[in-house]
Every structure is written in structure tokens, then in C-alpha cells.
LUMKENU-756858 format. One record per residue (C-alpha): residue number from 1; chain; z, x, y. Coordinates in nm, 4 decimals. Layout:
REM residues N
<nr NUM&kette A&up Z&east X&north Y>
...
//
This chain:
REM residues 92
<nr 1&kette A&up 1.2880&east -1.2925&north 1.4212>
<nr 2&kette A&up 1.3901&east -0.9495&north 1.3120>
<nr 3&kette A&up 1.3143&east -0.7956&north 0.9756>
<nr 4&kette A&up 1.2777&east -0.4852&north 0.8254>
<nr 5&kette A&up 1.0161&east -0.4099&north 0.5653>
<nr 6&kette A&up 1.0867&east -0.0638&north 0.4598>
<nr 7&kette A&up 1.1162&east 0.1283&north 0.7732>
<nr 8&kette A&up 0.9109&east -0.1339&north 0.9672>
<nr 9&kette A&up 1.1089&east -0.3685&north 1.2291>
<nr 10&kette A&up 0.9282&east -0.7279&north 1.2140>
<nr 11&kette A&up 0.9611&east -0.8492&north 1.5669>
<nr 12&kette A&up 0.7273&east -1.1243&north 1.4795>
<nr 13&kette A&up 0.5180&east -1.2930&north 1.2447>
<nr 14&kette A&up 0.2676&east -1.5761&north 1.3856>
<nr 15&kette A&up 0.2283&east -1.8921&north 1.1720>
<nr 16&kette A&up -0.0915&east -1.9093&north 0.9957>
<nr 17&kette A&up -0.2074&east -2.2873&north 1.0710>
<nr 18&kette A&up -0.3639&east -2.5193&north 0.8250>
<nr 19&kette A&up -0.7157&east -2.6105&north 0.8775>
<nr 20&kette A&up -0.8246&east -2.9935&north 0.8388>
<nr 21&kette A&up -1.0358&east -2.9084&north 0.5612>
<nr 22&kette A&up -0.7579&east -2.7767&north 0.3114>
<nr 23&kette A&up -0.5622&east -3.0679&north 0.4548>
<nr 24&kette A&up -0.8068&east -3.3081&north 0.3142>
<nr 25&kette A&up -0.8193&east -3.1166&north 0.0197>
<nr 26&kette A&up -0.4739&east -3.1113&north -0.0457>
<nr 27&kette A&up -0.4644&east -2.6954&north -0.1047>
<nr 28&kette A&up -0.1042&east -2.5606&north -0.0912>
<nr 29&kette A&up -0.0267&east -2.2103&north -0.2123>
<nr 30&kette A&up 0.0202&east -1.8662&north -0.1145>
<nr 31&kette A&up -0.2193&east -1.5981&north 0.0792>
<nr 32&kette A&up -0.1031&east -1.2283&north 0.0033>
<nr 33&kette A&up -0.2448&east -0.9839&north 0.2289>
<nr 34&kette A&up -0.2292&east -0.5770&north 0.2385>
<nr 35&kette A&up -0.1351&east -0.4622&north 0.6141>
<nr 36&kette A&up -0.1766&east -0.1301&north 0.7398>
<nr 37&kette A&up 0.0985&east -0.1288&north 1.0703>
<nr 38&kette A&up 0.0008&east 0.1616&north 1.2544>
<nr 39&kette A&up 0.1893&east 0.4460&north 1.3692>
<nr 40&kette A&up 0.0657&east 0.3205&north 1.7469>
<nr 41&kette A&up 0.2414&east -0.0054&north 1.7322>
<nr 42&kette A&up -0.0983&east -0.1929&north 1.6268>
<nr 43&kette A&up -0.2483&east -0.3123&north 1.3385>
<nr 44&kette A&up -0.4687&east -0.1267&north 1.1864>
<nr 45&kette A&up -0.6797&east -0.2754&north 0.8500>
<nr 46&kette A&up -0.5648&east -0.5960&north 0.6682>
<nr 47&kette A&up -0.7114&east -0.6781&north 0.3195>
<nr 48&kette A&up -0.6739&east -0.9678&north 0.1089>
<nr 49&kette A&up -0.4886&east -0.9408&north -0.2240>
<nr 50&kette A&up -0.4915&east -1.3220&north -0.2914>
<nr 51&kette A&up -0.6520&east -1.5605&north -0.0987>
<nr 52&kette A&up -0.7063&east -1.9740&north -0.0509>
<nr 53&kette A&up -0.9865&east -2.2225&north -0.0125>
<nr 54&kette A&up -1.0830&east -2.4309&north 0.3004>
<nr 55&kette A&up -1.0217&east -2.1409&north 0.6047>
<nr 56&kette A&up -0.6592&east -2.0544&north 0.4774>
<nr 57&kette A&up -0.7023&east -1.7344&north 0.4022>
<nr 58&kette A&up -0.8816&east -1.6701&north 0.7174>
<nr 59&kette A&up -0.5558&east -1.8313&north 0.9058>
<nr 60&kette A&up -0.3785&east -1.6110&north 0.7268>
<nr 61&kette A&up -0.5707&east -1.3037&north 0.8063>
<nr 62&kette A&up -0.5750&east -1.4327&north 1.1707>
<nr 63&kette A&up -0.2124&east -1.4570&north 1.1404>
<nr 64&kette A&up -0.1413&east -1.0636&north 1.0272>
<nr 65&kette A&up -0.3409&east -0.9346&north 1.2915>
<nr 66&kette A&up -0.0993&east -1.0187&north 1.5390>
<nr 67&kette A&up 0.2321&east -0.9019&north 1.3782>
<nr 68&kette A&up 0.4395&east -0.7448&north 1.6237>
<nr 69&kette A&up 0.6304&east -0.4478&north 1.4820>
<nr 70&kette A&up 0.8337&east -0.1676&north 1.5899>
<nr 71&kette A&up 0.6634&east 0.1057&north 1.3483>
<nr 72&kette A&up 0.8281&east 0.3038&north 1.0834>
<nr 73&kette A&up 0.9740&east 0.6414&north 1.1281>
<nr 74&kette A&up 1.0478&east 0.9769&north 0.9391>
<nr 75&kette A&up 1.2820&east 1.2344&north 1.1196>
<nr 76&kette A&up 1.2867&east 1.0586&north 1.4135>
<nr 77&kette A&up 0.8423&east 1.0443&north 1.4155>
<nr 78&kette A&up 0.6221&east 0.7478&north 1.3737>
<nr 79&kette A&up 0.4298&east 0.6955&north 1.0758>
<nr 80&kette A&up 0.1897&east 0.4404&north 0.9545>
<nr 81&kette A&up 0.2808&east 0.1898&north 0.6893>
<nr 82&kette A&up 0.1230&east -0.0362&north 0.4449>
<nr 83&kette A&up 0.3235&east -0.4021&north 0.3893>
<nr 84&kette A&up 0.2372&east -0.6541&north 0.1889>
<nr 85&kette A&up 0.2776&east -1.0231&north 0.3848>
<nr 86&kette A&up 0.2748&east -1.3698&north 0.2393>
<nr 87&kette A&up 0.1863&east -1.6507&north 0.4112>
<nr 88&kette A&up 0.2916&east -1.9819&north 0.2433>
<nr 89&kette A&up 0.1100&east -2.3293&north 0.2684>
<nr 90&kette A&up 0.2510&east -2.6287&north 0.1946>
<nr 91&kette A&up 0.1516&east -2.9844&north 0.2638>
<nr 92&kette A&up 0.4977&east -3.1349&north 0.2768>
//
């Protein structure tokens, strides 16, 4: 997978995975989450801007942190960036 979010290259995005307990539950929606992708190749601080019940939103989180992602440049430098990143869960 290869996307670009502003100047960012996505090489990756891990699957969040639902936990038993929203499974039972039935919850289904979206997670939004802030990401800071550092100018280092790593990510830096990930904050939640809309979250789920039942561990989602930890999956989620847990997910983010492990983005792989060429990092964003200006003249040819790297620079940090901030992304936002959805994470969608549905039952069916």
C-alpha cells in the first residue's frame, strides 16, 4: 500500500483488530486519531480526536503507532508532519 498524505508516503497502515468485547456489543464506527510522523521515520505522539467503546480505540491507537512512512520533505529536507488517520470498524 502506497499513499500520500500531504508530503507523507504511507508505506503501511496495520489493521486495528476488533476486541471480543465490542464484538459482543455490537460497536461499529470510526476512531479518528491525530499522528505526529516524525522527521526520523518514527512516530512520534498520537492523540485521539474521536474514539470507541470496548478496547477499539486502544486498537486503533495500537494500530497508528506502527505506520510505516517515508517522511515528508521541504527542499529536498525532512520535516515532521501531523496526519489525521481513521480507522473504521464494522461488524459485517
Amino acid at each position: 500500500m502506497l499513499r500520500k498524505a500531504g508530503n507523507v508516503t504511507i508505506l503501511g497502515k496495520p489493521r486495528a483488530l476488533y476486541t471480543d468485547q465490542a464484538r459482543e456489543n455490537s460497536v461499529q464506527g470510526v476512531v479518528t486519531l491525530r499522528v505526529s510522523l516524525l522527521k526520523d521515520g518514527t512516530v512520534g505522539s498520537v492523540t485521539v480526536l474521536n474514539g470507541l467503546p470496548d478496547g477499539l480505540t486502544q486498537q486503533a491507537v495500537d494500530g497508528a503507532k506502527k505506520i510505516k512512512f517515508i517522511p515528508a520533505t521541504v527542499d529536498g529536507v525532512p520535516v515532521s508532519k501531523v496526519v489525521t488517520v481513521e480507522y473504521g470498524f464494522n461488524i459485517y
